[in-house]
C-alpha positions in Angstrom: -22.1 28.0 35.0 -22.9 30.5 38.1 -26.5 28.8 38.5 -25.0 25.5 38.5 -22.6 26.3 41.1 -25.2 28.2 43.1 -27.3 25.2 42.8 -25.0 23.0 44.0 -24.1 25.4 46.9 -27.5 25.4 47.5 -28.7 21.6 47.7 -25.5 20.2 48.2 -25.5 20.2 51.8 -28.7 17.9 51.7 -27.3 15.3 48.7 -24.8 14.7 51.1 -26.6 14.4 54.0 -29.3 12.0 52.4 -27.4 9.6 50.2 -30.7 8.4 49.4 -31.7 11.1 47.4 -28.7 11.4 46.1 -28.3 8.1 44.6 -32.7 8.2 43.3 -31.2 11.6 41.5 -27.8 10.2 39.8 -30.5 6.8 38.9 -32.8 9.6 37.4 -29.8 11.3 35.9 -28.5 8.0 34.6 -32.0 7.0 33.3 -32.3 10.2 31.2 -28.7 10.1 29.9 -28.9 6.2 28.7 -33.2 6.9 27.3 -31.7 10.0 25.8 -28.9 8.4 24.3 -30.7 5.7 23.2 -33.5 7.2 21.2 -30.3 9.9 19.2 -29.1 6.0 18.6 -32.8 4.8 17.5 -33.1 7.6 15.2 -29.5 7.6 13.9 -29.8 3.9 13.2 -33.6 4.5 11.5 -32.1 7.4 9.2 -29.1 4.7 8.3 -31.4 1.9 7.7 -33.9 4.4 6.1 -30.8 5.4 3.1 -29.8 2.0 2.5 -33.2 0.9 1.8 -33.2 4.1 -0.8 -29.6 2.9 -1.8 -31.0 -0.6 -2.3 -34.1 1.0 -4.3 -32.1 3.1 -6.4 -29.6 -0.2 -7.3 -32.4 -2.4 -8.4 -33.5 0.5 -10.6 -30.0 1.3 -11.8 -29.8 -2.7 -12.8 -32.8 -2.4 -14.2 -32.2 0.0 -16.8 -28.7 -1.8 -17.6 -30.5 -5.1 -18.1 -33.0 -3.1 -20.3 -30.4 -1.3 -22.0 -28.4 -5.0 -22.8 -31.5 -6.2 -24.1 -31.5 -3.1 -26.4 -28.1 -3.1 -27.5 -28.4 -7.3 -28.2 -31.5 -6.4 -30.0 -29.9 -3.7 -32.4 -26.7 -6.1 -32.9 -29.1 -9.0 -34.0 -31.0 -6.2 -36.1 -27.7 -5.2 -37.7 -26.0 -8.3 -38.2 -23.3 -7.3 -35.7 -21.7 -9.9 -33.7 -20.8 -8.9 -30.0 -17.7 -8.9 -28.7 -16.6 -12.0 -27.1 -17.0 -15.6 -28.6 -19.9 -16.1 -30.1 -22.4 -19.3 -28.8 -21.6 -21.1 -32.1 -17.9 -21.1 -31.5 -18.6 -23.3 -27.9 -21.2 -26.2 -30.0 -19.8 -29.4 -30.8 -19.4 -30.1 -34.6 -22.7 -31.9 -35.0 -24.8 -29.4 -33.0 -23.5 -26.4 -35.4 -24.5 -29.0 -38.3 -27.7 -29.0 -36.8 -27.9 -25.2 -35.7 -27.2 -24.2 -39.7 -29.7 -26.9 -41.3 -32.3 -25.2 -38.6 -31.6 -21.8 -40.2 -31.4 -22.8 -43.7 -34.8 -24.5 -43.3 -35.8 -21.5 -41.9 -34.6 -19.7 -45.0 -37.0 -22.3 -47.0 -39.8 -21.2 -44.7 -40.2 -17.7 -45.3 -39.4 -18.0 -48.8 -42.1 -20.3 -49.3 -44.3 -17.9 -47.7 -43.7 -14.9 -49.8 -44.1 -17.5 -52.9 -47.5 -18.3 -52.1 -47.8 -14.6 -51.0 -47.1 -13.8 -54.8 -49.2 -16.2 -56.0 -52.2 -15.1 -54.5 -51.2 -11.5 -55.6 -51.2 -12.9 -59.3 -54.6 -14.7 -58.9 -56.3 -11.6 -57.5 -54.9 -9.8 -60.5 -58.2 -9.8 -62.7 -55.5 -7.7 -65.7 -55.5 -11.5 -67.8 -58.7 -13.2 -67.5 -61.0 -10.4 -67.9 -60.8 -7.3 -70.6 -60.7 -4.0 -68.8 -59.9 -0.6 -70.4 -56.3 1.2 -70.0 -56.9 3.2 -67.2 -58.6 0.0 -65.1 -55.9 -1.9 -66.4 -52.8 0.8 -64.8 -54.9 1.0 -61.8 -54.3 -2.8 -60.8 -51.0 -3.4 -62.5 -50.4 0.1 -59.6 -51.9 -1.9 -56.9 -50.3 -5.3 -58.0 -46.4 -3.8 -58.2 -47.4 -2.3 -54.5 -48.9 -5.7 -53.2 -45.3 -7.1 -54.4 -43.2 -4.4 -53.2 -44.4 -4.9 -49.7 -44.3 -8.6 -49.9 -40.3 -8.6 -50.7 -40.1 -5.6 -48.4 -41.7 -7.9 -45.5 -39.4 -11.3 -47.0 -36.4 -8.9 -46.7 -37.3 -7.6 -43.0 -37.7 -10.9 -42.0 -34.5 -12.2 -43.0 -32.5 -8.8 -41.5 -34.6 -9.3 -38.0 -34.5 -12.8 -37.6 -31.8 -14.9 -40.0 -29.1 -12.6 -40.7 -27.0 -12.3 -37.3 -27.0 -16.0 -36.5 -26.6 -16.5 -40.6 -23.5 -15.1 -40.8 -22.0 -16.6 -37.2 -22.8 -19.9 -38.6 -21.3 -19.2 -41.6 -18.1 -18.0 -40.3 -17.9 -20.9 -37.8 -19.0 -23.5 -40.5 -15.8 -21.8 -42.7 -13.3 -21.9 -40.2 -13.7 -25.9 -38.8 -13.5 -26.7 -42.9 -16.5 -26.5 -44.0 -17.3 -25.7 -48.4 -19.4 -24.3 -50.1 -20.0 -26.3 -53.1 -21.5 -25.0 -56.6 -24.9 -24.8 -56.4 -28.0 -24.7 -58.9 -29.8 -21.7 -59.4 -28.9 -18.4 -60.7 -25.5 -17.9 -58.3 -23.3 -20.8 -59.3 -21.1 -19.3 -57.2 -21.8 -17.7 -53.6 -20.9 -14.4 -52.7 -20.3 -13.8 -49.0 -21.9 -10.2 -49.6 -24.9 -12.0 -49.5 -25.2 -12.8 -46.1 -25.0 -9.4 -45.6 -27.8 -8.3 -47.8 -29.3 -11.0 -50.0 -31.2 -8.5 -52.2 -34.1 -10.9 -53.3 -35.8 -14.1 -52.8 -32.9 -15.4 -54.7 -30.3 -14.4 -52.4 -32.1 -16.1 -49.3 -32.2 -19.0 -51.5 -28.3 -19.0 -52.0 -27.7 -18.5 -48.2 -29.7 -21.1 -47.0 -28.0 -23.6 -49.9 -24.6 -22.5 -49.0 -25.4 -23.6 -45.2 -26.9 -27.1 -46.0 -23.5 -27.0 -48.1 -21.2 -26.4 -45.8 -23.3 -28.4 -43.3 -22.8 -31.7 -45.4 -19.1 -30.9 -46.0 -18.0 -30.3 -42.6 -15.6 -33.1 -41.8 -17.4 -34.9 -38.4 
């Protein structure tokens, strides 16, 4: 504080002498101030703009993961044979689009059950145990590898039916049910359906009886 005094002491006398000068130095004074000012501003406003592109990168990648983790948890549901909360896209179709929705699945059904029967078939017609003679231990060697063949071949009928069928099988079921549709008694082993079934079908015969009580309660729902 003394300097500045002394300095104005000093050179005061001539600032007020020569307005001139004085006037170039408050315009150089000013000039620094405002080009000081300014640049804290720049910088300020770069280190704002600077965070809110890092908040907008961290967002995106936030969403990201929540949009991945959706898919996940809609994935597992499906897997499961859980129904999310909220009304399901069956409960918004008109009557003759759910019709058509549960003859899609049931013929679905038919599909991969008419895969694993010809998957069988083959199976018994590369089974050489009946049209050639072949001593006991050849013989338990291909009856081991022919119960294997048709393990994994109802394993893989079963998978696909608990992936791909099961979720929207038992929406449309439930939907089907409740606007009045019935099953009627069908052929086969299960004369009458059990609603486990939908659940876990077991065997080729149980996917059978789901997609038979769909087309049943397709053709029975009142339109």
């Amino acid at each position: 504080m003394a300097e500045v005094l002394s300095w104005v002491k000093d050179y005061g006398h001539f600032f007020a002498t020569n307005p001139v000068a004085m006037l170039s130095a408050l315009l150089i004074g000013g000039s620094i101030g405002y080009w000081l000012a300014y640049m804290f501003s720049a910088s300020q406003l770069k280190a704002k703009d600077e965070r809110i592109a890092g908040y907008e990168s961290d967002k995106k990648e936030y969403l990201a993961k929540i949009d991945d983790l959706k898919a996940r948890v809609t994935d597992a549901q499906k897997r499961l044979g859980i129904e999310p909360l909220g009304q399901h896209r069956y409960a918004a179709m008109t009557m003759l689009e759910l019709q058509q929705c549960a003859r899609n699945t049931a013929s679905g059904l038919r599909a991969i059950l008419a895969e694993y029967d010809r998957t069988t078939r083959l199976e018994l017609v590369r089974n050489p145990i009946e049209d050639e003679p072949v001593s006991e231990q050849r013989a338990m060697h291909y009856h081991q590898q022919y119960s294997q063949r048709l393990t994994r071949a109802s394993s893989e009928l079963m998978e696909a039916y608990m992936n791909r069928f099961r979720a929207d099988a038992i929406a449309i079921y439930a939907e089907l049910r409740k606007r009045g549709g019935t099953v009627t008694r069908m052929p086969g082993p299960f004369r009458v359906f059990d609603e486990f079934m939908l659940q876990n079908p077991v065997n080729g015969h149980g996917i059978d009886a789901v997609s038979q009580a769909l087309e049943s309660l397709a053709m029975t729902l009142p339109i």
